[in-house]
Structures are given as C-alpha cells and as structure tokens.
MITORZA-731875 format. One record per residue: residue number from 1; residue in one letter; x, y, z of N, C-alpha, C in turn. Coordinates in nm, 2 decimals. Example, Ala and Ser with C-alpha at 12.3 -4.5 7.8 and 13.67 -1.06 7.14 Angstrom:
! residues 2
   seq   type     n.xx     n.yy     n.zz    ca.xx    ca.yy    ca.zz     c.xx     c.yy     c.zz
     1      A     1.32    -0.57     0.78     1.23    -0.45     0.78     1.32    -0.33     0.78
     2      S     1.28    -0.22     0.71     1.37    -0.11     0.71     1.29     0.00     0.79
***
This chain:
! residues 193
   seq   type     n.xx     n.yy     n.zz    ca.xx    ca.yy    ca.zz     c.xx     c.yy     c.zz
     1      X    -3.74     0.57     0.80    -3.69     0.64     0.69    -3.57     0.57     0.64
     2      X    -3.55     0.54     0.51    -3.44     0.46     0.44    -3.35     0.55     0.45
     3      X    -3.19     0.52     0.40    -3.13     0.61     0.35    -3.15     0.63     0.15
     4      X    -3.09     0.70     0.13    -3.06     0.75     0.04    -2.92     0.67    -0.07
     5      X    -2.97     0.64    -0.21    -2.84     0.60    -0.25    -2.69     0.63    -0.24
     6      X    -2.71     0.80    -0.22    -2.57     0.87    -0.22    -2.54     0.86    -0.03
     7      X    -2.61     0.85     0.05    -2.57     0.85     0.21    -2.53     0.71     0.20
     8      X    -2.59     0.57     0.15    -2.53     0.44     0.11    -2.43     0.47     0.07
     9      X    -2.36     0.52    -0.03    -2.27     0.49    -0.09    -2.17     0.58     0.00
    10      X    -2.19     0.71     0.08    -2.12     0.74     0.21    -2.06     0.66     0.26
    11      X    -2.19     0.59     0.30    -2.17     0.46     0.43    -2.07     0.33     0.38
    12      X    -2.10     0.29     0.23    -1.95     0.19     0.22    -1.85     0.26     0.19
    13      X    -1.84     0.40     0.13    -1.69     0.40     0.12    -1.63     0.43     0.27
    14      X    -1.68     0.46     0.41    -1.61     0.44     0.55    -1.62     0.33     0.55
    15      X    -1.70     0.24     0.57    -1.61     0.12     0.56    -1.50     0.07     0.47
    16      X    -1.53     0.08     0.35    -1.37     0.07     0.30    -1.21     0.17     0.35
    17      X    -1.29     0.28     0.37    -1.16     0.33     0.44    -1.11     0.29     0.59
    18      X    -1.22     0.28     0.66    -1.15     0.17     0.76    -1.09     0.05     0.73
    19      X    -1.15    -0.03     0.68    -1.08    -0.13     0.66    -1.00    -0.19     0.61
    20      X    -0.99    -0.06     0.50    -0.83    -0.09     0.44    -0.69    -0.02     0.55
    21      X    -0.70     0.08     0.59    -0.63     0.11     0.72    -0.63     0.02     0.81
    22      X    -0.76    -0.08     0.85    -0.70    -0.19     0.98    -0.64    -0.26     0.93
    23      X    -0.68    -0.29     0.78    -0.59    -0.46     0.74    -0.42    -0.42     0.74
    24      X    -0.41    -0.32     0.68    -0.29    -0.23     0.66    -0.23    -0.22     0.83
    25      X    -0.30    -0.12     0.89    -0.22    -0.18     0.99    -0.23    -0.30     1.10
    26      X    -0.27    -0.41     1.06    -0.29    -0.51     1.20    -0.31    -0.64     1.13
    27      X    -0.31    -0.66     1.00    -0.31    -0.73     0.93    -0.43    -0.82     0.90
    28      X    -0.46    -0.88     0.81    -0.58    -0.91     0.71    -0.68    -1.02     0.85
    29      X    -0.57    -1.12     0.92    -0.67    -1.18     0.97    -0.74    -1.12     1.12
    30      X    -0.69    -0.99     1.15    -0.71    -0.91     1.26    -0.86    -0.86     1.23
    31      X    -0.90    -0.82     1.07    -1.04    -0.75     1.09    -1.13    -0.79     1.14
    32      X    -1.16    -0.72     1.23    -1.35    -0.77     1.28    -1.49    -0.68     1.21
    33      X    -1.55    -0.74     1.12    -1.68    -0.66     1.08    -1.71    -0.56     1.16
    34      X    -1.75    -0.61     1.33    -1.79    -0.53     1.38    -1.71    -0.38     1.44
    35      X    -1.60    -0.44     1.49    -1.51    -0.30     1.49    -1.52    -0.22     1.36
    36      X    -1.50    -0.26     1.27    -1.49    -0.21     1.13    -1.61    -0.15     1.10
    37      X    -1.75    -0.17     1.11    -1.86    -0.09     1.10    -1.89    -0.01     1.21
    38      X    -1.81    -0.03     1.37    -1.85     0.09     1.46    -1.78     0.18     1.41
    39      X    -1.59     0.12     1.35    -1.52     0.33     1.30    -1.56     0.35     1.22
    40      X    -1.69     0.33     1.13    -1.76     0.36     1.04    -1.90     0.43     1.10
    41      X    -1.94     0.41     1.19    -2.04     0.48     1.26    -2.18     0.41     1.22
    42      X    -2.15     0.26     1.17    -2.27     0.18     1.15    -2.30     0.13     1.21
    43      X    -2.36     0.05     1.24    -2.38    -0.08     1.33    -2.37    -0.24     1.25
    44      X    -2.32    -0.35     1.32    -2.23    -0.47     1.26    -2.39    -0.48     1.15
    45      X    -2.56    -0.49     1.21    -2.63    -0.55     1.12    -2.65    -0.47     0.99
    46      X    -2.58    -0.36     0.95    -2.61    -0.32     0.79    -2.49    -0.37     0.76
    47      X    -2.36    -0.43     0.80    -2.28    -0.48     0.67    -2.34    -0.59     0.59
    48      X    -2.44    -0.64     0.59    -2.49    -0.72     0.45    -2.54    -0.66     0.39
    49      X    -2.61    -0.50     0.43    -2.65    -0.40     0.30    -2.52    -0.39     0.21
    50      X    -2.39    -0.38     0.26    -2.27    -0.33     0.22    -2.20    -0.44     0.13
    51      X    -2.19    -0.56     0.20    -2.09    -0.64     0.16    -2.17    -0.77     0.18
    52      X    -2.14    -0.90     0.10    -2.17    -1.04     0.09    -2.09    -1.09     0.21
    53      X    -1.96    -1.09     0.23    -1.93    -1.14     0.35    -1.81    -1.07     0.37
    54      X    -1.71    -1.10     0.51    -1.57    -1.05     0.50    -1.50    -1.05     0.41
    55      X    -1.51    -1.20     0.37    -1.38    -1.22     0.24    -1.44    -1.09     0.15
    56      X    -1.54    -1.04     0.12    -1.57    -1.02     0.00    -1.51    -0.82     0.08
    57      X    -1.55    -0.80     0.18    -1.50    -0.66     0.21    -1.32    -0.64     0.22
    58      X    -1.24    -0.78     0.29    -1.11    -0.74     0.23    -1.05    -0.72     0.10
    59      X    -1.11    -0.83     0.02    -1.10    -0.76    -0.11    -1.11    -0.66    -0.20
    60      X    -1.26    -0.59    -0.16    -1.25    -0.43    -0.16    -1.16    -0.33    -0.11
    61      X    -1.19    -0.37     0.03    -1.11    -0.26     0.13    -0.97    -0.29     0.06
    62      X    -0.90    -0.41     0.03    -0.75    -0.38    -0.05    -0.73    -0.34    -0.17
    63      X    -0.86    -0.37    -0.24    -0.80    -0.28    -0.40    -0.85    -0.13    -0.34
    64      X    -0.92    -0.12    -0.25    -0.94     0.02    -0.27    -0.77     0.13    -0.20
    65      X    -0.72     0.04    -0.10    -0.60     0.05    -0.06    -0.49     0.07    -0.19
    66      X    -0.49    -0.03    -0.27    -0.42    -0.07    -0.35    -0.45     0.07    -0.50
    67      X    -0.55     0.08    -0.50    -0.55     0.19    -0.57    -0.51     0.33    -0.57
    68      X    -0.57     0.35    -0.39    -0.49     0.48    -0.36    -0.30     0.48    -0.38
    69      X    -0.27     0.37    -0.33    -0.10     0.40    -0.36    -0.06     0.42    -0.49
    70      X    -0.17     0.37    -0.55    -0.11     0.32    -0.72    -0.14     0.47    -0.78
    71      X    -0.20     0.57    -0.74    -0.24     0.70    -0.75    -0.16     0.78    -0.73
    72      X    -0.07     0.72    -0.59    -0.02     0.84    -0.50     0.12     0.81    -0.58
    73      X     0.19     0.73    -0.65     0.29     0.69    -0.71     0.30     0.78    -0.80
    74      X     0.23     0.71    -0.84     0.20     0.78    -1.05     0.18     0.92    -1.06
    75      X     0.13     1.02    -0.92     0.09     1.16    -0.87     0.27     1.18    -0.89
    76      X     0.30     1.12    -0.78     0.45     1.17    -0.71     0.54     1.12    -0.84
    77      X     0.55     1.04    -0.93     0.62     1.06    -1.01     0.63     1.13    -1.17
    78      X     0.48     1.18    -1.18     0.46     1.30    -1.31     0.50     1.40    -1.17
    79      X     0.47     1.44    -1.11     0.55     1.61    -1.07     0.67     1.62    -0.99
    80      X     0.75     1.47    -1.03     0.91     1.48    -0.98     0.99     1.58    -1.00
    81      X     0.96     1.66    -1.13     1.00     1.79    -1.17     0.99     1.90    -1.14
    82      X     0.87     1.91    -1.05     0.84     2.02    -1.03     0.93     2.05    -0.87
    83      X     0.98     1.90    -0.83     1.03     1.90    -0.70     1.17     1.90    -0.69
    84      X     1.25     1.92    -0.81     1.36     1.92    -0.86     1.44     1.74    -0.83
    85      X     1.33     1.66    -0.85     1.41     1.52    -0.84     1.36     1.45    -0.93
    86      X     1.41     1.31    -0.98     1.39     1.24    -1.06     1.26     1.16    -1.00
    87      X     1.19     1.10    -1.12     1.10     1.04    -1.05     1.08     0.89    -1.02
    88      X     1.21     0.84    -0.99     1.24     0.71    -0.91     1.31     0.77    -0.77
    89      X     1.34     0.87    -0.78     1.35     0.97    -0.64     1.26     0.95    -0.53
    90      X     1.15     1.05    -0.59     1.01     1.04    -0.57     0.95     0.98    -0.53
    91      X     0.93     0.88    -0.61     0.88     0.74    -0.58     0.93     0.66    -0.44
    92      X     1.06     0.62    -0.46     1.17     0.56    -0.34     1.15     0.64    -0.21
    93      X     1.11     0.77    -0.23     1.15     0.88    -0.09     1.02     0.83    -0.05
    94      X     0.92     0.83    -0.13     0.76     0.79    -0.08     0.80     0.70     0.03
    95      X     0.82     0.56     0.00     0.82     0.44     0.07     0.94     0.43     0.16
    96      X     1.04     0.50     0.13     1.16     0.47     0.23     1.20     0.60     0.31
    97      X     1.05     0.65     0.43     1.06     0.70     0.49     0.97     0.74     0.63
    98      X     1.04     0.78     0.78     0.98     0.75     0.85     0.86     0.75     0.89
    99      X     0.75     0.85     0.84     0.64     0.85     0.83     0.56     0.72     0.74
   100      X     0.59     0.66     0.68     0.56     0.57     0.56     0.61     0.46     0.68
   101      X     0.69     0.39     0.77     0.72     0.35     0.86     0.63     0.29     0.94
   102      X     0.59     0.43     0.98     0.52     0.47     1.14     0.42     0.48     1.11
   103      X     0.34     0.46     0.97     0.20     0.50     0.92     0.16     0.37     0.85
   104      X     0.17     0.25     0.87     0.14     0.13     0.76    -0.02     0.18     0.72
   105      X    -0.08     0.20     0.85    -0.22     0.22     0.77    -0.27     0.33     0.70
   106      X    -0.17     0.40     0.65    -0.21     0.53     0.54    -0.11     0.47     0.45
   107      X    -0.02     0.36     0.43     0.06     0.34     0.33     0.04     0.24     0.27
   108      X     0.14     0.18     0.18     0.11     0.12     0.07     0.09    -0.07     0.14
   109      X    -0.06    -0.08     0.08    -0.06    -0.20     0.14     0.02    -0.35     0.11
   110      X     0.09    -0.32    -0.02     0.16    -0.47    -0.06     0.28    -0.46     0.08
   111      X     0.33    -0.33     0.09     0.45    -0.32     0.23     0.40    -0.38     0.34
   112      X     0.26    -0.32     0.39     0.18    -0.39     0.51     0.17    -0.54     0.55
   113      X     0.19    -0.62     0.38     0.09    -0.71     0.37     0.19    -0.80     0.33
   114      X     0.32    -0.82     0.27     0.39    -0.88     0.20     0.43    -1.00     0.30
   115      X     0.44    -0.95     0.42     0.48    -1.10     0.54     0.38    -1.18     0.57
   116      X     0.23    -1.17     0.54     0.12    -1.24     0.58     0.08    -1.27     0.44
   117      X     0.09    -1.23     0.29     0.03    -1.22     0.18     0.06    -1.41     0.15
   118      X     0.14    -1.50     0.19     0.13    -1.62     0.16     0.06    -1.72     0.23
   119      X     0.02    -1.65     0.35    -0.12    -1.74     0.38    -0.27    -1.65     0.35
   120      X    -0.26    -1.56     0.30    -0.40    -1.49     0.27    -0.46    -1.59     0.15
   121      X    -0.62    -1.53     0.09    -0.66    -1.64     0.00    -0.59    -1.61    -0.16
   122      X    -0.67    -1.66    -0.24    -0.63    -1.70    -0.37    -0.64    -1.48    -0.46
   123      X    -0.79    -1.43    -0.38    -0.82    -1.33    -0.46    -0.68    -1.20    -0.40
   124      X    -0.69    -1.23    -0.24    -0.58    -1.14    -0.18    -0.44    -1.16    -0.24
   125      X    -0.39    -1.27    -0.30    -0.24    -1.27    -0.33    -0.27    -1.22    -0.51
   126      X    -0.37    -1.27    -0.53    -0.41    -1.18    -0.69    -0.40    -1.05    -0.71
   127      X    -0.48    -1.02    -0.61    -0.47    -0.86    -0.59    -0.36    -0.75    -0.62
   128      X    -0.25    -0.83    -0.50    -0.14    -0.77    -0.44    -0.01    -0.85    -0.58
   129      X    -0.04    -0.92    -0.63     0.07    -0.98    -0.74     0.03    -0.85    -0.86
   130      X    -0.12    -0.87    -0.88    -0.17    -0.75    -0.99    -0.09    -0.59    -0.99
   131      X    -0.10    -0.59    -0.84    -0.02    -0.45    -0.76     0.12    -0.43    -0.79
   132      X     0.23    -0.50    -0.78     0.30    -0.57    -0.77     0.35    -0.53    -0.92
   133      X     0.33    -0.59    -1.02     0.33    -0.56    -1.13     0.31    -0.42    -1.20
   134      X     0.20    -0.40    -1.14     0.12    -0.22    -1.18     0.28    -0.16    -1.15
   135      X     0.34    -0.15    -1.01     0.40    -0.09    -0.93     0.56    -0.15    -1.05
   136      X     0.60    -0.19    -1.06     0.72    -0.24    -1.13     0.72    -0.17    -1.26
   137      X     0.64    -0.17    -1.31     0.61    -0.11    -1.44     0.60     0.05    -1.40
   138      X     0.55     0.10    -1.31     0.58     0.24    -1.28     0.77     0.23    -1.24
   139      X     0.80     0.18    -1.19     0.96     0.23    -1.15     1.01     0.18    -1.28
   140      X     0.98     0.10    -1.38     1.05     0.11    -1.50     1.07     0.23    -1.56
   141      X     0.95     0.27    -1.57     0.95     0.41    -1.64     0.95     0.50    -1.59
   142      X     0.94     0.52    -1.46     1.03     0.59    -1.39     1.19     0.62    -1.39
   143      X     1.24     0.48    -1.39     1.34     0.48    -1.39     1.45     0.44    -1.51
   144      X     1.34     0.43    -1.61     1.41     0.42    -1.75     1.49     0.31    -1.78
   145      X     1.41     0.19    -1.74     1.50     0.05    -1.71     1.52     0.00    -1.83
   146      X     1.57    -0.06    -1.89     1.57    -0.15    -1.96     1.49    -0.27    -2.03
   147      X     1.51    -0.32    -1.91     1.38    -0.42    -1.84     1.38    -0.40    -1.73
   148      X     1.18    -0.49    -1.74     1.12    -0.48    -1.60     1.19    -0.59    -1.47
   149      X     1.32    -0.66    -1.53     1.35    -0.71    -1.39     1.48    -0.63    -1.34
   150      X     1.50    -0.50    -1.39     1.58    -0.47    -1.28     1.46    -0.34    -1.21
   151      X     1.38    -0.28    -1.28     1.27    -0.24    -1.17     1.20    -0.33    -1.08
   152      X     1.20    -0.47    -1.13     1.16    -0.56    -0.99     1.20    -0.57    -0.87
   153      X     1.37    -0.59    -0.92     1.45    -0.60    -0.79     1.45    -0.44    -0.74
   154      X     1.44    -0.37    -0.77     1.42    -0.19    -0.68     1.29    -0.20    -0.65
   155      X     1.17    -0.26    -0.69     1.05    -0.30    -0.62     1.07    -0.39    -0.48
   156      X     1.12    -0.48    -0.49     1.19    -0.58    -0.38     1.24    -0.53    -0.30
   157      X     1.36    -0.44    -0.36     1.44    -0.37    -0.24     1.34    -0.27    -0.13
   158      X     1.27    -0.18    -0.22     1.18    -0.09    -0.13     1.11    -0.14    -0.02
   159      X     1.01    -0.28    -0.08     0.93    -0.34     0.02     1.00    -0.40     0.10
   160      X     1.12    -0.49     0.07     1.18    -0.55     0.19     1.23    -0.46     0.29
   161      X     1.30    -0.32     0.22     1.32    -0.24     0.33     1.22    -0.21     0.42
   162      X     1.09    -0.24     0.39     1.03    -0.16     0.49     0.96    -0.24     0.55
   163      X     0.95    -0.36     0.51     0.88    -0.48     0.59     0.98    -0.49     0.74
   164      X     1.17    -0.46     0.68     1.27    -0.54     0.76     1.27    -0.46     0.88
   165      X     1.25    -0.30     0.85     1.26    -0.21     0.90     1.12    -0.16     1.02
   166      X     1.04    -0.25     0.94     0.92    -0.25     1.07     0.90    -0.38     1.17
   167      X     0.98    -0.47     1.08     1.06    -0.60     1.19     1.14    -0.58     1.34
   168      X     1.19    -0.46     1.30     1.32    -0.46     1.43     1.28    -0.38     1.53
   169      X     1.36    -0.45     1.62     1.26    -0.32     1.75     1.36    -0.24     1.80
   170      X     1.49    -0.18     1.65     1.64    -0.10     1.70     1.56     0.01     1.58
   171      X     1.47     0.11     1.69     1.49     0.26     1.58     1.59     0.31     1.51
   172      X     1.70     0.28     1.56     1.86     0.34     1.46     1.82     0.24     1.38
   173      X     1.81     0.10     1.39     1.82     0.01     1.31     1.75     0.01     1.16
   174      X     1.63     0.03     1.24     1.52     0.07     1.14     1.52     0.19     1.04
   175      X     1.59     0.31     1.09     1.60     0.43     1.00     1.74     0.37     0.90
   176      X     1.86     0.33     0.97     1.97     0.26     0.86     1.93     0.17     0.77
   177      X     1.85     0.08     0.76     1.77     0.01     0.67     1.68     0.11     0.56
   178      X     1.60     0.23     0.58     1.52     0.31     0.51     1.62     0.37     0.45
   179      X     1.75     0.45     0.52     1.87     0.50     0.41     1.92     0.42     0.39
   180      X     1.96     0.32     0.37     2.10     0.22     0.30     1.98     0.17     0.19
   181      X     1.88     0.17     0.21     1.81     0.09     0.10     1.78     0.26    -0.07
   182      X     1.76     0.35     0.03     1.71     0.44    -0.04     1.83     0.47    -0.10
   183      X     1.96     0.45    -0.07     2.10     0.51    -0.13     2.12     0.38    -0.23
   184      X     2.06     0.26    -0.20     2.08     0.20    -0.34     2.01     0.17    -0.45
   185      X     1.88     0.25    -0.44     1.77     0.23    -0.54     1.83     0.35    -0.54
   186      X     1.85     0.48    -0.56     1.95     0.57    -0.63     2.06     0.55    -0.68
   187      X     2.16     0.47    -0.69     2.26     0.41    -0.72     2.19     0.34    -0.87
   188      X     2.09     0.29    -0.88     2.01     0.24    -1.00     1.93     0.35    -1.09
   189      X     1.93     0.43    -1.01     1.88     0.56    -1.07     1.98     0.62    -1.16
   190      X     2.07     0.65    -1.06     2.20     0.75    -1.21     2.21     0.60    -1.26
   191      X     2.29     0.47    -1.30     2.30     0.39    -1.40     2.18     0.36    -1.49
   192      X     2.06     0.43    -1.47     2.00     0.41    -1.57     1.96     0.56    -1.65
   193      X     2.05     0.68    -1.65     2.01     0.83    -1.67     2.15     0.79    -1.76
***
C-alpha cells in the first residue's frame, strides 16, 4: 500500500524539521541522511522519494529554518505593543537570551551558522546573505533607522553576540556578552525614537 500525498508531504516536512534543528545545532557538515530520516521515523531508502540529494535537503531544511525565524521576528515585532516594548526590544530580547543560547536548534539559523557559513556551498551562503538582509531590513523598521547600515551593525552585534557567547566555556562570560550586547542595541534604540 503506497502512501498518500498528504502522509508524503507529513513525511518531508519531519524531515525538514529535523534537519534544520541538526544543522542548527551541530552544524551543516555534521548531517547524516540516515540519522536525519530515523528522527523522522523513515528509513534512509525513501530519502530519494523526498529529496535529490543532501545538498539539495540542506538547502531546504535551511530556508525552511530560515523562514521560521523570519516569522518569529516579524510576529515579535508587530506585537511589541502589546508587550509594552519597542519593537527592536523585542526583537534583540528574542536573540540575546539564555534560552536562544542553550537552544541553537530551535533558533535562528544565520546565529547557528555564521562561523561555518564561509566554507558552506555557493546556495548555503545565498541563502543566509538573502536572510541577512531580510533580517536588517526588519531592525530598520523596527528600529526606525535612517539607513540600513546602522541596522546592519545591530544585526552584527546580535549575531556576534551570540555566536561569541556560545564560543566560551565561562557561563558568567557568556550571559555578560548577551547583556552588554543587548544594552547596546538599546542604546540604538532610544537614538533612533
């Protein structure tokens, strides 16, 4: 008995959700198909029903990553109001905090990805530059920039805090990097209100 179009299309979106959570956390050249279709509850020989090859499932599994953040942004900064904060607040508290930290694979994958993103291929750094962009253009208008390069450098600051911050192996260290960075992407906040 075959499956069904809608139980197929079940079946690739677990794989995308795994696999954007392994790449996310353990990074792009860590995935194994096969791991990746057992937390999916497939077996390794239907990933060519699913996907053309790996390269072709990181690419999915990261825009489909890449989309969820770009959701969870744009969510969290239309109802900054309703949370009594601004919504470069919002946004900043998203990324520069310890669950966002301690969770790379439920978080945003350019943070995941930005220390390994220069040897990944040509579609993966497309992806995450496209992202990149998307994401700068939300803290502009978020944050009512001027121009998009001083929401770049508050893009920069976020990620690098949290790339630096998952660098060190001093938990104080790591939380004073997540506030010292979040008190200066606020600092950009009131100069641009």
């Amino acid at each position: 008995m075959g499956y069904s179009q809608a139980q197929k299309a079940e079946s690739r979106q677990r794989v995308l959700e795994n696999a954007s959570r392994q790449i996310r956390e353990h990074g792009i050249e860590a995935l194994g198909v096969a791991d990746c279709m057992r937390s999916a509850g497939l077996t390794h020989g239907a990933f060519y029903g699913h996907f053309s090859s790996r390269d072709a499932l990181i690419v999915e599994a990261l825009e489909y990553a890449l989309t969820q953040s770009e959701e969870r942004m744009a969510a969290r900064a239309i109802d900054a109001g309703k949370r009594a904060d601004t919504p470069l607040q919002s946004i900043a508290e998203a990324f520069l905090n310890e669950q966002h930290l301690d969770n790379p694979g439920n978080g945003c994958a350019l943070c995941a990805l930005a220390g390994e993103a220069r040897h990944a291929s040509a579609d993966v750094r497309a992806l995450l530059t496209k992202y990149l962009r998307e994401l700068t253009s939300l803290v502009a208008q978020a944050a009512s920039c001027e121009d998009e390069k001083s929401a770049l450098g508050i893009v920069a600051t976020i990620v690098g805090a949290i790339t630096l911050a998952r660098a060190v192996d001093d938990d104080e260290l790591a939380r004073s990097i997540l506030s010292s960075s979040l008190a200066l992407v606020m600092t950009q906040d009131r100069v641009t209100q």
